[in-house]
N, C-alpha and C positions, 0 to 999 in steps of 0.2 A: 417467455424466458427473460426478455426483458427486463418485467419487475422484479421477477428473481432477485437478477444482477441487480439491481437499483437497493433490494432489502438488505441483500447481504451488504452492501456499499457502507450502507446506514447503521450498522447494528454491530454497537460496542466496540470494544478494544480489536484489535488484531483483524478488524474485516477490510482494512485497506490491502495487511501484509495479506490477507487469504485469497482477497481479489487481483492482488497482482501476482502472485505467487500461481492462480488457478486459471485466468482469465488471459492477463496481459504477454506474460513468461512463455505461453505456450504460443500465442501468439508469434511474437518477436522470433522464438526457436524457429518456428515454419519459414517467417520469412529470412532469415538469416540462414536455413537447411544448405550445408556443403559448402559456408562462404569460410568455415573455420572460425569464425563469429563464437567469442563465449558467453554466454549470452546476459547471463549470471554478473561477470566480470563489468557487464560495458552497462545493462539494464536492472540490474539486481537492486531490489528497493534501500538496502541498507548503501549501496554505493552513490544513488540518485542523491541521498538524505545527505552525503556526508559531503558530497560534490557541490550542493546548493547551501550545504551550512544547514541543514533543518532538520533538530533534532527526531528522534524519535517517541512515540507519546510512552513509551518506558522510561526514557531518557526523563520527560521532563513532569511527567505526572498528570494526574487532572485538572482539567479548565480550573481557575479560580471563582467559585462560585456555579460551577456548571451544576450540582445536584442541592445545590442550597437552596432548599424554599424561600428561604427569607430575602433571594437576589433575586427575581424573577428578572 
């Protein structure tokens, strides 16, 4: 299950928001269960991004050069 997590981690757009959304979120719920913790509110990816200053890759587009043969 491991590399699972590990491909899905790796692969395109939106697999950080899937893996925190599917992985992390669910997590944090459990351990926050009954403390009245929102979990969304305190650990929610869009809140981390916006609390550390780091856009979102919507926000800011594609690497410069990331699919460019000619920049290896």
């Amino acid at each position: 299950m491991l590399d699972e997590e590990q491909d899905l981690a790796h692969t395109g757009d939106g697999a950080l928001e899937r893996l925190w959304r599917t992985q992390i979120i669910p997590l944090l719920t459990e351990h926050h269960w009954g403390d009245g913790t929102d979990v969304e509110a305190v650990y929610g990816l869009p809140v981390l991004r916006a609390r550390l200053n780091i856009p979102s890759p919507a926000d800011v587009g594609p690497a410069a050069g990331a699919d460019d043969p000619a920049n290896p």
